[in-house]
N, C-alpha and C positions, 0 to 999 in steps of 0.2 A: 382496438388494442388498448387493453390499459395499464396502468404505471408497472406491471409484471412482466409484460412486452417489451419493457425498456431493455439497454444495455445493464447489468448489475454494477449499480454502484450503493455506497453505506448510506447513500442523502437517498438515493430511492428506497431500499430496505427502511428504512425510519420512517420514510411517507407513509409506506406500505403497513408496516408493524402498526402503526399508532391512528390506520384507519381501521384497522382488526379492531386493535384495544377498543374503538368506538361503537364499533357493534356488536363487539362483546356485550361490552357494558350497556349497551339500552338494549339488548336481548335478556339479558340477567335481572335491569332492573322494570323496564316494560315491557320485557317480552318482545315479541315480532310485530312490528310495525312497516309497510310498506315502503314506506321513507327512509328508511334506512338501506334499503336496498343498493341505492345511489354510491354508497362506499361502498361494496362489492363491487359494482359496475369500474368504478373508478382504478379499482386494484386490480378487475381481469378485464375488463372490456365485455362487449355484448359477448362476442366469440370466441367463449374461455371451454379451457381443458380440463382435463382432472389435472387434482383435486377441486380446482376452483370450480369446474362445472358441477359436481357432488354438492359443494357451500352452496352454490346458488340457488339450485336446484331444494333443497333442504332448506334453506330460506323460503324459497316460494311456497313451497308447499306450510312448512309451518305458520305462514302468513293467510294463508289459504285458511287451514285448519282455523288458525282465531276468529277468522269473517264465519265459518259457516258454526264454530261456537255459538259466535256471538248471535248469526239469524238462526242458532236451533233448525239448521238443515243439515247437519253435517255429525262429522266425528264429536265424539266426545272429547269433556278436557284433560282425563289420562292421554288419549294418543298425543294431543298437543303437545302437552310435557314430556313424552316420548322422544317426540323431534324435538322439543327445543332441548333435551339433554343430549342428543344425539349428534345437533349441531352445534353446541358451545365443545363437544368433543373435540368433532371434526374441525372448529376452531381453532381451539387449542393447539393443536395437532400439529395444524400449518402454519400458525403463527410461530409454535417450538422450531419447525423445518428455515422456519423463513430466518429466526436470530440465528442459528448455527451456519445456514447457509453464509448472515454478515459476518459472523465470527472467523468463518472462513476467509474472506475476502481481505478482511482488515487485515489479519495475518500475513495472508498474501501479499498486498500493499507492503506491511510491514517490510518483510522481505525483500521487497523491491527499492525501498527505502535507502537500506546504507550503502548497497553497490552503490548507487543512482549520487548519494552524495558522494561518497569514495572519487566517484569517477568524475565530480564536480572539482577536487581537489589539484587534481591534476591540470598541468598548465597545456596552452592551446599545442597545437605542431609546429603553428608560427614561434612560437613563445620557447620551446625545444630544441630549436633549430639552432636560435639567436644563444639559449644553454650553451648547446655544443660549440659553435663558434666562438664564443666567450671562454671555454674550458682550453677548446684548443689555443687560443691566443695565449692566455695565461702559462698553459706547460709551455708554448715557444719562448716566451720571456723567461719564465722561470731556468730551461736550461741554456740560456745567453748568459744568464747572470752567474749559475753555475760554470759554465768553461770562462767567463771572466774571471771568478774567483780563484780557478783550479791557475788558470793562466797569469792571475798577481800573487800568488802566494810559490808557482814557480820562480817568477823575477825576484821577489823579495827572496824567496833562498839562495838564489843564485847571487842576486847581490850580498847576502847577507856573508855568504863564503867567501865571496873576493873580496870585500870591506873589511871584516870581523875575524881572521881566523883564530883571534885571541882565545873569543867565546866557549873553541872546544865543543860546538855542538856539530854532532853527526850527522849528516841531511841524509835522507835517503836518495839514490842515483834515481832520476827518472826514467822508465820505461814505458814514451809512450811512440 
């Protein structure tokens, strides 16, 4: 199995891309060399699928083609350049597949992203709980000090009518 057999992540697509880029490039600039082969393997493994088995497969053979060039046993050097255009296509191709593929992914991530922090912002259940019991405390105070006040500004009226009734002010009768 290799690094395409992995689970998809953007650190694997970037191994993957950037061992394409390297046989592109010494296919474009030496052409097919055997050694080069070893980044293919490393990107599908021995027991690759299509499309990778098509690269391989197209590799070898173009690799093939330059040996029997070069011993004058074999094809000529139009078919070579045949396959070696044939495979920088095929190249191309799925290295285009392979960034859109990350392009995807990153996206995706992306997505996953601000829920994942959103929901970091939020406090624990332990942490909600002690909220709530803090909230309720406060409204119980809160309306103690309420019927305190409603309960001293009765007394101060009431004294205020038996002390004052100079003042002439009108209290309202309570109704409670």
């Amino acid at each position: 199995m290799g690094l395409s057999g992995l689970p998809p992540s953007i650190p694997i697509f970037i191994k993957i891309i950037s061992y394409l880029w390297t046989v592109k490039d010494s296919i474009e600039s030496e052409g097919f060399k055997e050694d080069k082969l070893i980044y293919l393997t490393v990107v599908y493994g021995h027991e690759c699928v299509n499309p990778a088995r098509n690269l391989t497969d197209l590799f070898k053979r173009g690799c093939q083609e330059v040996q029997e060039a070069k011993d004058g046993t074999g094809t000529a050097a139009g078919e070579a350049q045949e396959t070696r255009r044939v495979f920088l296509d095929a190249l191309e191709k799925e290295m285009g597949s392979l960034e859109k593929r990350a392009e995807l992914l990153y996206a995706r991530q992306l997505e996953a992203i601000d829920p994942l922090r959103d929901s970091r912002l939020l406090p624990s259940q332990e942490d909600l709980d002690k909220i709530v019991r803090y909230e309720t405390s406060l409204e119980r105070q809160f309306e103690r000090k309420v019927q305190q006040l409603v309960a001293w500004r009765r007394a101060k009226g009431e004294w205020a009518r038996e002390c004052r009734p100079e003042l002439g002010v009108d209290f309202p009768e309570e109704s409670a």
